[in-house]
C-alpha positions as CSV (number, residue, x, y, z in Angstrom):
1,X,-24.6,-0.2,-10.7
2,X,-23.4,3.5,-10.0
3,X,-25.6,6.1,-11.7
4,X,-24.7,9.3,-13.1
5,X,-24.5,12.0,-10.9
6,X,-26.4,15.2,-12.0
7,X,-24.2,18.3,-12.3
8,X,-24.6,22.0,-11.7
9,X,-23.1,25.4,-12.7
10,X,-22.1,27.8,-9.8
11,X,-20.9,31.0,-10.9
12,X,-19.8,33.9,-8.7
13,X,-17.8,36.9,-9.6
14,X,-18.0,40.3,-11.4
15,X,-16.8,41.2,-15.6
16,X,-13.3,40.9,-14.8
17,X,-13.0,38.2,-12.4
18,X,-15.6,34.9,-12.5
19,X,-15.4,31.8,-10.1
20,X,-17.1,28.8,-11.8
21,X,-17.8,25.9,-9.7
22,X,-18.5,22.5,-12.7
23,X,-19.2,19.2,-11.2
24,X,-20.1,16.0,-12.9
25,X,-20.5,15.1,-17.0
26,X,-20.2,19.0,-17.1
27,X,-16.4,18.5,-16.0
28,X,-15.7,15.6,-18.6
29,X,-17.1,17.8,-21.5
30,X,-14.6,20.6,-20.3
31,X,-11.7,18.5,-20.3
32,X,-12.7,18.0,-24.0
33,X,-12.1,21.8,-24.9
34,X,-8.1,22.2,-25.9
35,X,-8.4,25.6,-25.3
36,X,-9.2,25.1,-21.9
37,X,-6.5,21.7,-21.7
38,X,-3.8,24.9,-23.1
39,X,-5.0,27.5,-20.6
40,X,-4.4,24.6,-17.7
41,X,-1.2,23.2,-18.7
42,X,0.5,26.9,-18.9
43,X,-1.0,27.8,-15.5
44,X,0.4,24.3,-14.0
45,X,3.6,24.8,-15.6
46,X,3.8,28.5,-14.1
47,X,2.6,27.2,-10.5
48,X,5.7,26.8,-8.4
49,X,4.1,24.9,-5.9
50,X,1.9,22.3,-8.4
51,X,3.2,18.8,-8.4
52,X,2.8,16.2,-11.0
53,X,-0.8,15.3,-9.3
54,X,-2.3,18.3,-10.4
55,X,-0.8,18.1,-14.1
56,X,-4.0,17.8,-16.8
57,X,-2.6,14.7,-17.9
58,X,-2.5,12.7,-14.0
59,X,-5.8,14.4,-13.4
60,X,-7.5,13.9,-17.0
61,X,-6.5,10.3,-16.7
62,X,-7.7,9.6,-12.8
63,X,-11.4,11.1,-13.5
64,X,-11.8,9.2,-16.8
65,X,-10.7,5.7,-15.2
66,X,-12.9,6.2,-11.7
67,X,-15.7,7.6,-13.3
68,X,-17.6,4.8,-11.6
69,X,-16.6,5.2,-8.4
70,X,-16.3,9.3,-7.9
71,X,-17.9,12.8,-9.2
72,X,-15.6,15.0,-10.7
73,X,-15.8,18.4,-9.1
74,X,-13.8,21.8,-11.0
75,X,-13.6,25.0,-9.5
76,X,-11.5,27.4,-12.4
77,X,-11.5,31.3,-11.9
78,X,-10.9,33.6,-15.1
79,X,-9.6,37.1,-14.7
80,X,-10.3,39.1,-18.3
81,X,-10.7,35.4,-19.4
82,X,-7.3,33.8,-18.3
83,X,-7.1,31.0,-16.6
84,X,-5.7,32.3,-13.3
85,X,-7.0,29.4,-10.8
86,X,-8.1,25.8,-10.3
87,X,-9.1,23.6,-7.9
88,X,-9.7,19.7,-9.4
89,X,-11.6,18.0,-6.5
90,X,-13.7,14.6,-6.6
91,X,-16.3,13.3,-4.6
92,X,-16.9,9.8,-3.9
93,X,-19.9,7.9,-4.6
94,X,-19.9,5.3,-2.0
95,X,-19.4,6.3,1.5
96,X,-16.3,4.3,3.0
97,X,-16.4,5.3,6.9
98,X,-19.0,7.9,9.3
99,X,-18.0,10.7,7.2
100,X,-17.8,11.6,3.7
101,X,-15.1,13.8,2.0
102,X,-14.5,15.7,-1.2
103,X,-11.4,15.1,-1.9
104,X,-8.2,16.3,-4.4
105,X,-8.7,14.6,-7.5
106,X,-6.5,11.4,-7.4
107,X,-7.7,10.7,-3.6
108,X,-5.1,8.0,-2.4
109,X,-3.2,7.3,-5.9
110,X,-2.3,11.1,-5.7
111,X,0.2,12.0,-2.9
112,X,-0.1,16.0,-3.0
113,X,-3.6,17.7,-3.6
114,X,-3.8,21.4,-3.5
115,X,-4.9,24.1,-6.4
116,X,-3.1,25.8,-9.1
117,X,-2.9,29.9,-8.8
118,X,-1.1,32.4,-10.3
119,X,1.4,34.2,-7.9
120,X,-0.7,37.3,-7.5
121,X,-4.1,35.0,-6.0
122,X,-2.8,32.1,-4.8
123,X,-4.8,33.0,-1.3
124,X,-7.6,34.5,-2.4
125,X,-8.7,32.0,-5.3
126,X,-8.6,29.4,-2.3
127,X,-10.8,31.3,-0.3
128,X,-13.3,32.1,-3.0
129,X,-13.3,28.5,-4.3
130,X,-14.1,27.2,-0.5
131,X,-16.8,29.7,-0.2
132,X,-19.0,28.3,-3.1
133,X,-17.8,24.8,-2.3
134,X,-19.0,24.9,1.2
135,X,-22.1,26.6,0.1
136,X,-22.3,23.8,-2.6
137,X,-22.0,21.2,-0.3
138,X,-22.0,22.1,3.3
139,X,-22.8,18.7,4.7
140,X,-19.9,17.1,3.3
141,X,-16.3,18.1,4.9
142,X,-13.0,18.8,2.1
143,X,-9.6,17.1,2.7
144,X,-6.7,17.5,0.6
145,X,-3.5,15.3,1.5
146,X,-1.0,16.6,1.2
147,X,-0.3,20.2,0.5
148,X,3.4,20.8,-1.1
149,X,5.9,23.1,0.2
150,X,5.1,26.6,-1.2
151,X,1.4,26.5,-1.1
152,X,-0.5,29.5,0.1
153,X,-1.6,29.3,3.7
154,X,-2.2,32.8,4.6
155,X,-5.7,32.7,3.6
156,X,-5.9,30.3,6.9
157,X,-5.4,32.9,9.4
158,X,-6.1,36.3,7.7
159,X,-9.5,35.4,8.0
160,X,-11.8,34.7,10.6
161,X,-14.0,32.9,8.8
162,X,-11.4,29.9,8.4
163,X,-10.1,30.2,11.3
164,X,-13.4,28.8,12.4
165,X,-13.2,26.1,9.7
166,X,-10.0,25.2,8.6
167,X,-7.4,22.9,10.0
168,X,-3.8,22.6,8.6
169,X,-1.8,19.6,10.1
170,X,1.9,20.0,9.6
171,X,3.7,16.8,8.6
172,X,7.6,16.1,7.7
173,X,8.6,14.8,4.4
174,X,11.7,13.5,3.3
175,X,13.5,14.7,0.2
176,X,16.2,13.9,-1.9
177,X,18.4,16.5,-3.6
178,X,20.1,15.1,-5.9
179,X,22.9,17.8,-6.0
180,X,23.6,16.5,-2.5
181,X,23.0,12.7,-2.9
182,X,26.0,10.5,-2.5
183,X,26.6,6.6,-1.2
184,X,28.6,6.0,1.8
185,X,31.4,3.4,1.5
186,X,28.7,1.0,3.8
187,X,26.1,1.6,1.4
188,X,28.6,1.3,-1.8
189,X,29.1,-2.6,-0.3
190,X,25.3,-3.2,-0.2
191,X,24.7,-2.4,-3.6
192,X,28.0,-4.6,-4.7
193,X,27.0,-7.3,-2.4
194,X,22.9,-7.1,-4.3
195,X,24.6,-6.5,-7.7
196,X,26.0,-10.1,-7.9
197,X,22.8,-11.4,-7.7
198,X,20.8,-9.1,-9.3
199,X,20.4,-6.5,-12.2
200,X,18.9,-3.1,-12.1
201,X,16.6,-2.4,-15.0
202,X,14.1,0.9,-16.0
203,X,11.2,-0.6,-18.2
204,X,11.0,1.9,-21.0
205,X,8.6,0.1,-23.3
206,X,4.7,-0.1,-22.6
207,X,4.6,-3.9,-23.6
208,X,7.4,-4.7,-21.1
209,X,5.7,-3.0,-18.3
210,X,2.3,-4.7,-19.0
211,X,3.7,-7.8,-18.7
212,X,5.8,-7.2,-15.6
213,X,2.7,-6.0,-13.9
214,X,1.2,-8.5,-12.7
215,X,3.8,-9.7,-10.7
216,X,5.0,-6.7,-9.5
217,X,1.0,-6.0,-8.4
218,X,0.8,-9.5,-6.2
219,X,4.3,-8.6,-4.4
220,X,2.8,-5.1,-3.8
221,X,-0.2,-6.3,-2.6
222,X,1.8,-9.0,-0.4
223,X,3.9,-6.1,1.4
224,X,1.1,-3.5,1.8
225,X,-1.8,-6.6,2.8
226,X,1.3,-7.7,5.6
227,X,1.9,-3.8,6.9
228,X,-1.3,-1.8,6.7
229,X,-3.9,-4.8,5.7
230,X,-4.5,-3.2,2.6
231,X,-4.3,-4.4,-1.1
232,X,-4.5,-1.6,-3.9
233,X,-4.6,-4.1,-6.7
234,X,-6.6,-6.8,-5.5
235,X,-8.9,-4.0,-4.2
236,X,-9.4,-2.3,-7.0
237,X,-9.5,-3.3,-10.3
238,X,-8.3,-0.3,-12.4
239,X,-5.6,0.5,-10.6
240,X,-3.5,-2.0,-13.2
241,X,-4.9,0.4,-16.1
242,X,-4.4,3.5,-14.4
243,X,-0.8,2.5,-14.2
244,X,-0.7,1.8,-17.7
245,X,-1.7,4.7,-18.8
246,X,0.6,6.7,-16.6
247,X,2.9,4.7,-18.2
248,X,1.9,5.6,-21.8
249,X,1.8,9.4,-21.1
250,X,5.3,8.9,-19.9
251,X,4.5,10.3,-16.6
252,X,5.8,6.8,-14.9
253,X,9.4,5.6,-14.0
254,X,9.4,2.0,-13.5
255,X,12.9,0.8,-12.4
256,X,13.3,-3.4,-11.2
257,X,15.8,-5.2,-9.8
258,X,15.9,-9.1,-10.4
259,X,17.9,-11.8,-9.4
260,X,17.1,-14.2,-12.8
261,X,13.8,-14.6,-13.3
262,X,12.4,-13.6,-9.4
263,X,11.9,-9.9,-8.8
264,X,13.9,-8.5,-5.9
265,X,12.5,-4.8,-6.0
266,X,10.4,-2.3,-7.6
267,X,9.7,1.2,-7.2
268,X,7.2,3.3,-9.9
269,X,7.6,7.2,-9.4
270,X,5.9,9.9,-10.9
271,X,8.3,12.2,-12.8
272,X,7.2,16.1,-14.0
273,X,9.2,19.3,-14.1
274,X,12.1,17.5,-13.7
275,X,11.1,16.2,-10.5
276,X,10.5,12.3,-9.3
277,X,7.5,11.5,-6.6
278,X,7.5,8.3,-4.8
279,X,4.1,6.8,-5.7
280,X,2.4,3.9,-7.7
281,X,4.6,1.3,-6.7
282,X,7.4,0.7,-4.0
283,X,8.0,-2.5,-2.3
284,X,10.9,-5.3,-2.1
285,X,10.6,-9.3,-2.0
286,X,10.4,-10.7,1.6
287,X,12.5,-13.6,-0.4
288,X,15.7,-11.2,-0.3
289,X,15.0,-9.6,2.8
290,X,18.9,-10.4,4.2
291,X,19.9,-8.2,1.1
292,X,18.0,-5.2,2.4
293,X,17.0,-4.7,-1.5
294,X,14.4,-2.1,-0.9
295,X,17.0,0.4,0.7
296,X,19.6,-0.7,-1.9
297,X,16.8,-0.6,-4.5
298,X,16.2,3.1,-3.4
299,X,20.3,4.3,-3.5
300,X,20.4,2.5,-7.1
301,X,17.2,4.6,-8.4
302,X,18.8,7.4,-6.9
303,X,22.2,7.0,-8.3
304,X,20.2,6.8,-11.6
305,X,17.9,9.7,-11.6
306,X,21.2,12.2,-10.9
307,X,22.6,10.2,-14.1
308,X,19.5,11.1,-16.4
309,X,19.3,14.8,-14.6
310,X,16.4,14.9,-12.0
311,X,16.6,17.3,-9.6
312,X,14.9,16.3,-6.6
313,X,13.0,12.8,-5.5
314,X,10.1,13.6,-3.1
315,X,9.8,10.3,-0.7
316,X,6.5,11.5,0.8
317,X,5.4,12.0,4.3
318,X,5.5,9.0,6.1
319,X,8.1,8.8,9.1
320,X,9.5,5.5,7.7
321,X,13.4,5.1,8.6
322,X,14.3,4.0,5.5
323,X,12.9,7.4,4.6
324,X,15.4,9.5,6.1
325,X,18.0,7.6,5.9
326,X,18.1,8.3,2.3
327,X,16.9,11.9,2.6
328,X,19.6,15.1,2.3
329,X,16.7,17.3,3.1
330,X,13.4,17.5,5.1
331,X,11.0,20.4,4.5
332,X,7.0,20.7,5.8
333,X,3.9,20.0,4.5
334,X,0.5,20.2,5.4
335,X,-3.0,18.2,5.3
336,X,-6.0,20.4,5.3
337,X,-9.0,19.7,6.1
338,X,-12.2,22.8,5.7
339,X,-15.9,21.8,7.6
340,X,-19.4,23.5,8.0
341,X,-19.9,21.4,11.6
342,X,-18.4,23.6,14.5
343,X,-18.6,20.3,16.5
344,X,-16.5,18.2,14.0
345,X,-14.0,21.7,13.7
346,X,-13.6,21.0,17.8
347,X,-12.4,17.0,17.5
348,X,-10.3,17.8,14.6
349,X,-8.8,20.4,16.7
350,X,-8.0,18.5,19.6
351,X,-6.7,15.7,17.3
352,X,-4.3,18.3,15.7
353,X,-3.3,19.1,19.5
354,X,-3.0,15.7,20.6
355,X,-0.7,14.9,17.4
356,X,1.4,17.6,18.1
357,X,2.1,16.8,21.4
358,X,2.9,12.9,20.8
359,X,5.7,14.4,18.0
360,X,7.2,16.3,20.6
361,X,8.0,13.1,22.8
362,X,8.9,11.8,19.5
363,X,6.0,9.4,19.1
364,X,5.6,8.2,15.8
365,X,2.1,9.5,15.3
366,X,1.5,7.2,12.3
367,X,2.6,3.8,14.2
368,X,-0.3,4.6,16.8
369,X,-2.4,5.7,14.3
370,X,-1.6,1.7,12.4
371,X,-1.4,0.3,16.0
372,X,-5.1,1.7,16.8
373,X,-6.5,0.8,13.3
374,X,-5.1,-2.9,13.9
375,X,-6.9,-3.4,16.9
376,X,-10.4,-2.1,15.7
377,X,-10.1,-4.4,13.4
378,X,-9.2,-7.3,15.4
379,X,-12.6,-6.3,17.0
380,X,-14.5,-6.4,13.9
381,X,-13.4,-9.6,12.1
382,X,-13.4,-11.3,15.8
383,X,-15.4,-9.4,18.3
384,X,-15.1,-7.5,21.6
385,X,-15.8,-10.9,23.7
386,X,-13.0,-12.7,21.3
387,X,-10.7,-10.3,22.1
388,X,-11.0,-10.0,25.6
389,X,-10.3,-13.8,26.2
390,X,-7.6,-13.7,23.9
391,X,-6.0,-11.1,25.7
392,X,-6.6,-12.8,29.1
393,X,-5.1,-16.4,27.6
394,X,-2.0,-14.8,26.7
395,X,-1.4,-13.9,30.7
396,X,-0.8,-17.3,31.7
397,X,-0.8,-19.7,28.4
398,X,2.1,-20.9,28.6
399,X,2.1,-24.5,26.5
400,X,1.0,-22.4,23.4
401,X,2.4,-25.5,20.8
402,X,2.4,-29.1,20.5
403,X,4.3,-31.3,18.6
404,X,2.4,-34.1,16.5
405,X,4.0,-37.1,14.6
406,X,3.2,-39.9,11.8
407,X,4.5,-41.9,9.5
408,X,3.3,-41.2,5.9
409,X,4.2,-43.8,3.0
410,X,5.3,-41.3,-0.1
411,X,4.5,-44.3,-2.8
412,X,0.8,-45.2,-1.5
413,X,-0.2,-41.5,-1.1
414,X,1.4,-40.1,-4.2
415,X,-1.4,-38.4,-6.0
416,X,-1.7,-35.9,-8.9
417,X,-1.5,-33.0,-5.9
418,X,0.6,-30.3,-7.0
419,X,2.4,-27.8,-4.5
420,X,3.5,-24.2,-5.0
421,X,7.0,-23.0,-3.0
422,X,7.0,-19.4,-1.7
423,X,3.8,-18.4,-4.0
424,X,2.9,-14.8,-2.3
425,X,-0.3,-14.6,-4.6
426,X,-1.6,-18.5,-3.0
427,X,-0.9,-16.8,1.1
428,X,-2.8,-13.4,-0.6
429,X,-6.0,-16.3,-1.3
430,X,-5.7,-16.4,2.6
431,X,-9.4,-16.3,4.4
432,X,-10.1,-15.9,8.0
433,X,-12.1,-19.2,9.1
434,X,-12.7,-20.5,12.6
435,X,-9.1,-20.3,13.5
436,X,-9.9,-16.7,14.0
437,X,-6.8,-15.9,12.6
438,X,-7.6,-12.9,10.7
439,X,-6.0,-11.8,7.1
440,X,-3.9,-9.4,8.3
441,X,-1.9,-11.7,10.7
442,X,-2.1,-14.2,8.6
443,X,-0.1,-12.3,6.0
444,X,2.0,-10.1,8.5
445,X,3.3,-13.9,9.8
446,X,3.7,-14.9,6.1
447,X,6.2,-11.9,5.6
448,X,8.2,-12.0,8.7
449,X,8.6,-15.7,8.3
450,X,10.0,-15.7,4.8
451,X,12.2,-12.8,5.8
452,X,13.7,-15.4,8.2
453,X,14.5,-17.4,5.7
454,X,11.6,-19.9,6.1
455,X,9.5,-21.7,3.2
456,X,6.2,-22.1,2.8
457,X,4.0,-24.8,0.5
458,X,0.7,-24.2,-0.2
459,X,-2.1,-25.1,-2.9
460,X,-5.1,-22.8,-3.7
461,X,-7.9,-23.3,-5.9
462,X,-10.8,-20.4,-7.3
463,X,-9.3,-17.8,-5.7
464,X,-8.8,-19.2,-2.1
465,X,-5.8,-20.8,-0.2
466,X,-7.0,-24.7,0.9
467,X,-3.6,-25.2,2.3
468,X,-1.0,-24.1,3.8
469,X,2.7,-25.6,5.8
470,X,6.3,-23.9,6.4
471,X,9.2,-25.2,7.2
472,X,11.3,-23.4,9.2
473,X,14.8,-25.3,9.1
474,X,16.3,-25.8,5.3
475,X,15.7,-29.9,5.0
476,X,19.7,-30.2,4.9
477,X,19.7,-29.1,8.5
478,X,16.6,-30.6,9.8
479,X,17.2,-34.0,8.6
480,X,20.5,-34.8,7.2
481,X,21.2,-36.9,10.8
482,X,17.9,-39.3,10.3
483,X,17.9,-39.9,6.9
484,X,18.4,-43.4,5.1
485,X,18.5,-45.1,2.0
486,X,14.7,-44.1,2.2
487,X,13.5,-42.5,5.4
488,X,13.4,-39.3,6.6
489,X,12.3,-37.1,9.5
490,X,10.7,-34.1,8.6
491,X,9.9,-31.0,10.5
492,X,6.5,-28.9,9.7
493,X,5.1,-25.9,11.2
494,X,1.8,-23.5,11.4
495,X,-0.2,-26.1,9.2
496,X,-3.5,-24.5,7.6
497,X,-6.4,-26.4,6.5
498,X,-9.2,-24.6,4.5
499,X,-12.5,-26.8,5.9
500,X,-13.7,-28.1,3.1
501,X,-10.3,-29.7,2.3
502,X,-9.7,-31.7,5.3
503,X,-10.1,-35.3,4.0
504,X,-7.2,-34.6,1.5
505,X,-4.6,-33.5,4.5
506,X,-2.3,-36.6,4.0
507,X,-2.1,-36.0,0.2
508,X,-1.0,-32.3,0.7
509,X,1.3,-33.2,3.6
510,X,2.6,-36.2,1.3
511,X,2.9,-33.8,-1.8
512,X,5.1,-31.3,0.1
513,X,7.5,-33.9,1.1
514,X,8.2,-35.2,-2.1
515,X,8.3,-31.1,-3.2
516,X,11.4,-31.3,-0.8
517,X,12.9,-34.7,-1.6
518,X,11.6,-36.7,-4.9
519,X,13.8,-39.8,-3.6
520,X,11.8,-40.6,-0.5
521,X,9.7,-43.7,-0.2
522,X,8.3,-42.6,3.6
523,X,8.8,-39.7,6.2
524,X,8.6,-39.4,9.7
525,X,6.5,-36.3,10.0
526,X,6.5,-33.8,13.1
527,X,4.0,-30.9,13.1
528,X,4.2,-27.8,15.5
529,X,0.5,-27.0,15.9
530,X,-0.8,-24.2,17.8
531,X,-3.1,-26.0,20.6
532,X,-5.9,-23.1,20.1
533,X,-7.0,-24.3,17.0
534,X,-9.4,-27.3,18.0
535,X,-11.0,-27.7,15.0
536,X,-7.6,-28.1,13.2
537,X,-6.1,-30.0,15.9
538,X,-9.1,-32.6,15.6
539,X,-8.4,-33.2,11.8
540,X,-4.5,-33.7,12.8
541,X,-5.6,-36.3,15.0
542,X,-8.3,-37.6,12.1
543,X,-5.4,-38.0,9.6
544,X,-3.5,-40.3,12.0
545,X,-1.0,-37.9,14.0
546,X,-0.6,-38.8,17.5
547,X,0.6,-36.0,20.3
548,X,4.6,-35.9,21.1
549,X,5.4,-37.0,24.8
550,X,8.8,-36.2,24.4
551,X,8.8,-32.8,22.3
552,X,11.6,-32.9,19.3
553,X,11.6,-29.5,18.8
């Protein structure tokens, strides 16, 4: 249990101007006031750099959802009593990594953080606001991600004093204008070709949405688990209501694209002054992946924000392909990040430096940032020593399968098992055991896999996957040659066994089978197994396979 945080009032300032620095329940009673709620929306409205993210209504809704898990911070400056600046900032409550960051109030479900100013002090509120923040807090370093195009950065270098402290990172980010947008001939095909299958739908009522968004949150979590090992939903458990009520403040623009009853794509963008952010939601079905639906998904949501009159739709930094290939524009933005520690200032520096100079050989800095995570945490789940022989193995392994075989008899095994086909939520129950395959490759091979068109039969139970098979070849090419009145050979790959379901291998193997033909009677069985896996290659052998002489495959 999270407890309260205690607040404080910081004021600064002279009669006509006053800096006012609010953190904790202090915050939530402001946001109570309408006058102040009016006062904020007119000076958000009259920001021309502000982005949905810093709207009252994005922010109002983020601090009252992850009250739990963060400390609202508000910095506001009044000149004669107006309004004229505000910094919304948060700080979280658990620390995730070595060091802890106040950050823009949304943290990773907002894509722009930066402040709201009138014209006139755009640099100078900044300034002020850091110097009681820092003063407030100067253990604990401020990062906002990402500042928009148009925001004040003078204030940076007019200064010495942030010179010292201060470090802007500039980053590309793809745009759409939609004045601009049109779809090549090549492009017109794809979305023909996708149409036939499937139908492009916005979700314009609340009770819709809600019930879409549970599946849309397990292929989400799917495609983000198999790329960056990370799972917003699953993760965290208000994310589904923070959507929600997006939705309901008519902030969010939820477009699908289905072929029947499966969902192909989805993307859910923020939408304010007439503007569309990527965010909340963006992914495509690995099942469709020789459709390219999330690019065609992208030109169709496109197509149909220049139909209802949007004028631009911000894909965010990222340096995905997909990215600019869609964008008519690219502008700049910047991450910022302000620290008290000269030594910390120095690393960040060099990082900035290093960056830079990897973009100019046109390194994708974000792919070695992925690649370096990845391997960290290869070391954590497995270990240095792990890792080391692994490595080592790969340098002359060269017999890295073998092929195992046995007869099973359909009729005396069938059982009241029950399979799933192509269930992404089962392979998200995944959990590293001894294998020592770890989650993240265990979905990243999911994904590519189906995208190759393969299928994949699993059964999970409380929340974790017991089993796991795929099948590589569709049955009508595998087996059509063998089969008779009632045999039939049968090709299996990358079998997973959770331990404690071992004694019931035959059933599952028998089970999937029958999933794939009801009429059999018996199968000739073949399993690829990886020969690393000794544990699982001793209950292959304990089920009755013997080892292939003659490899089939």
């Amino acid at each position: 249990m999270i407890e309260e945080v205690a607040y404080e009032n910081l004021q600064i300032g002279h009669s006509e101007k006053k800096l006012e620095l609010l953190s904790g329940e202090r915050v939530m009673q402001l946001l109570e006031e309408c006058s102040f709620l009016a006062e904020w929306d007119s000076l958000y409205h009259s920001c021309h750099w502000a982005t949905v993210f810093q709207s009252p209504e994005f922010v109002i809704t983020w601090y009252s959802l992850y009250r739990h898990a963060y400390q609202p911070i508000l910095i506001q400056e009044k000149t004669k009593g107006e309004l004229t600046g505000l910094l919304t900032l948060a700080l979280p409550l658990r620390k995730s990594n070595s060091r802890m960051f106040i950050v823009g109030a949304g943290h990773h479900e907002a894509d722009y953080q930066t402040w709201l100013a009138t014209d006139s002090n755009g640099n100078s509120f900044i300034g002020n606001a850091l110097e009681v923040l820092m003063r407030k807090y100067p253990s604990t370093d401020l990062m906002l991600r990402h500042l928009p195009p148009g925001t004040p950065t003078e204030w940076v270098k007019s200064r010495p004093r942030w010179q010292r402290s201060c470090i802007l990172y500039p980053l590309t980010r793809p745009i759409v204008v939609m004045s601009d947008f049109s779809v090549s001939r090549r492009d017109r095909k794809r979305v023909s070709r996708l149409q036939q299958i499937g139908e492009f739908t916005k979700l314009t009522d609340g009770v819709a949405f809600s019930d879409n968004l549970d599946e849309l949150a397990v292929l989400y979590d799917f495609r983000q688990g198999a790329m960056f090992n990370k799972n917003p939903f699953r993760n965290d458990p208000v994310n589904k209501d923070f959507l929600i009520a997006l939705f309901r403040r008519k902030l969010l623009h939820v477009t699908v694209l289905k072929a029947g009853n499966e969902t192909v794509a989805s993307v859910a963008a923020l939408i304010s002054k007439n503007k569309a952010n990527l965010g909340g939601i963006n992914f495509h079905s690995p099942l469709f992946a020789s459709y390219s639906p999330g690019y065609v998904h992208f030109l169709m949501l496109s197509q149909q924000f220049v139909n209802e009159g949007i004028s631009s739709f911000d894909l965010t930094p990222g340096g995905d392909p997909y990215k600019d290939r869609l964008a008519t524009q690219h502008d700049q933005v910047h991450i910022l990040v302000a620290t008290n520690s000269k030594l910390y200032f120095l690393k960040r520096q060099l990082r900035k430096l290093l960056f830079q100079r990897m973009t100019e050989m046109g390194v994708r800095t974000m792919s070695v940032e992925l690649s370096l995570k990845r391997k960290l945490y290869f070391v954590k789940e497995r270990g240095l020593t792990y890792e080391i022989a692994r490595s080592v193995r790969k340098l002359w392994a060269n017999d890295q399968e073998r092929v195992y075989q046995t007869t099973l008899d359909l009729k005396k095994l069938s059982s009241s098992i029950s399979v799933n086909k192509n269930s992404l939520s089962n392979l998200l129950d995944y959990q590293m055991q001894r294998s020592g395959r770890t989650r993240w490759e265990f979905l990243e091979n999911a994904m590519r896999r189906l995208e190759q068109g393969a299928q994949v039969y699993t059964i999970a139970e409380q929340g974790t996957l017991v089993f796991c098979v795929w099948q590589s070849m569709p049955v009508a090419e595998s087996s059509e040659a063998s089969k008779t009145a009632d045999d039939l050979s049968l090709y299996l790959q990358d079998l997973y066994v959770h331990p404690s379901a071992v004694a019931k291998l035959k059933q599952f193997l028998a089970a999937v089978a029958s999933d794939i033909d009801s009429t059999l009677s018996s199968v000739q069985l073949y399993l690829t197994m990886p020969v690393q896996d000794k544990s699982l290659l001793k209950a292959v052998k304990h089920s009755g396979f013997r080892v292939m002489t003659d490899q089939p495959l």
